[in-house]
C-alpha positions as CSV (number, residue, x, y, z in Angstrom):
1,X,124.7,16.7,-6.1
2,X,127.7,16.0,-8.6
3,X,129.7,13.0,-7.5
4,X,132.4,15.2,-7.0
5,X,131.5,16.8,-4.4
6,X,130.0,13.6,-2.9
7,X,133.5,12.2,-3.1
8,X,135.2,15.6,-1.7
9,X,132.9,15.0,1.4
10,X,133.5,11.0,1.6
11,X,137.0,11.3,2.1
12,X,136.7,14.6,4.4
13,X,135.0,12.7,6.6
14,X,136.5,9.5,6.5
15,X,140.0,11.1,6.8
16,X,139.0,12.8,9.9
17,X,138.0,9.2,11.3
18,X,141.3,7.7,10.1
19,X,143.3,11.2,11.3
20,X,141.9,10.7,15.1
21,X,142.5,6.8,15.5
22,X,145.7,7.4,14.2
23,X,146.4,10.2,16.5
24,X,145.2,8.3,19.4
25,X,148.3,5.4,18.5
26,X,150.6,8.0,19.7
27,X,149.0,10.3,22.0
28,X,145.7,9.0,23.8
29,X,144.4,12.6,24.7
30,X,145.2,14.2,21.4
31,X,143.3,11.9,19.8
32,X,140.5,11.8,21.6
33,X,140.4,15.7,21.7
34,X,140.2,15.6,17.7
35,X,137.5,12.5,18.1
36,X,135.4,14.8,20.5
37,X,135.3,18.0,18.6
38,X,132.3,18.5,16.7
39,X,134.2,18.1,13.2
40,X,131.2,16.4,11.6
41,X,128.5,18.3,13.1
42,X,129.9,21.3,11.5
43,X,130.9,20.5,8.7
44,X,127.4,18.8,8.1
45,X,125.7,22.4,8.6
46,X,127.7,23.7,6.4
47,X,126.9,21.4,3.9
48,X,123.4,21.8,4.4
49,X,123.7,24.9,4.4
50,X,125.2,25.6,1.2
51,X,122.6,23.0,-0.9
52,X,119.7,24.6,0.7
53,X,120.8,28.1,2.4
54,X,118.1,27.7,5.1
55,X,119.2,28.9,8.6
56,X,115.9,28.2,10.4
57,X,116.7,24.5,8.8
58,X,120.3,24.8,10.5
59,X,119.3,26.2,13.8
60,X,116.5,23.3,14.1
61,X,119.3,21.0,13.1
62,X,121.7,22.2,15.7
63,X,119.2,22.3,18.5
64,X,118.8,18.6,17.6
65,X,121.9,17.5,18.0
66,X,122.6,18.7,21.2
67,X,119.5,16.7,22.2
68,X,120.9,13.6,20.8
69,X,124.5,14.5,22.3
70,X,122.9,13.5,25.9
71,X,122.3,10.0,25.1
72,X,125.4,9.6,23.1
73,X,127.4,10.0,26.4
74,X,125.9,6.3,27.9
75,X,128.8,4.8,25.2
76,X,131.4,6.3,26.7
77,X,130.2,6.2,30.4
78,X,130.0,2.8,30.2
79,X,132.5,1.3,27.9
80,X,135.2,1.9,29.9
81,X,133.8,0.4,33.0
82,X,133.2,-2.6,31.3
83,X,136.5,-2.9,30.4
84,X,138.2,-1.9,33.5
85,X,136.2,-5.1,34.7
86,X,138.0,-7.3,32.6
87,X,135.5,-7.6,29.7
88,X,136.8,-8.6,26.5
89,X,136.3,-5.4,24.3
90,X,134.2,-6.8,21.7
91,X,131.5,-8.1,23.7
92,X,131.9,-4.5,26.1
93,X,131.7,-2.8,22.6
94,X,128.4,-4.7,21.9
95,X,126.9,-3.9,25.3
96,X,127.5,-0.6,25.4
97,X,126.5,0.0,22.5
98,X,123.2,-1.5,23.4
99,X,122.7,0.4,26.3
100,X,123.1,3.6,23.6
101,X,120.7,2.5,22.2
102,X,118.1,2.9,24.6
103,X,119.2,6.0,25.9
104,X,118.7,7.3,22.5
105,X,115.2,5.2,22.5
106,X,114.5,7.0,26.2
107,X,115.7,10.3,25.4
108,X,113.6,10.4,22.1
109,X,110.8,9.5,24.0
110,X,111.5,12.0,26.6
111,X,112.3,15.1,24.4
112,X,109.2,14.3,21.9
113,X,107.6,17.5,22.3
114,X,111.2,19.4,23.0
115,X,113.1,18.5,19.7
116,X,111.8,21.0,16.7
């Protein structure tokens, strides 16, 4: 892939990052609505589509991320709990993220003869 392109996709993604959290400094919901939309998802099937033009590839793709969407919700079920309990947010971070972890682990495990 020419570096190029690499680097158009870098900073398409990373602004989209940066866009949302900065967003969210002025209006909470806003940003979170741009931080919820599936910006990367698509954009990633497009890419893959254009460097390989495979839709069966795509469909399979898309079918496995709404798989992995399930266990990615455990992050924000339970962050904010932790901090509405008083939990220092880097240690709340950590845990939660943890607990992510094996809902993705479960779910895997779970869906192993559902995804593809």
């Amino acid at each position: 892939m020419a570096w190029f392109q690499l680097a158009v996709r870098l900073v398409l993604s990373g602004g989209l990052i940066v866009g949302a959290s900065e967003i969210a400094k002025k209006n909470d919901v806003f940003g979170a609505l741009i931080a919820s939309l599936p910006l990367i998802s698509i954009f990633a099937m497009i890419w893959l589509y254009n460097d390989t033009g495979d839709t069966e590839q795509i469909a399979t793709f898309s079918k496995d991320i709404f798989w992995l969407v399930i266990p990615s919700l455990v992050l924000f079920l339970t962050l904010p709990v932790f901090l509405q309990r008083g939990m220092d947010f880097w240690p709340a971070l950590a845990i939660a993220i943890i607990l992510t972890i094996i809902a993705y682990t479960i779910g895997l495990k779970l869906a192993n003869g559902s995804i593809n």
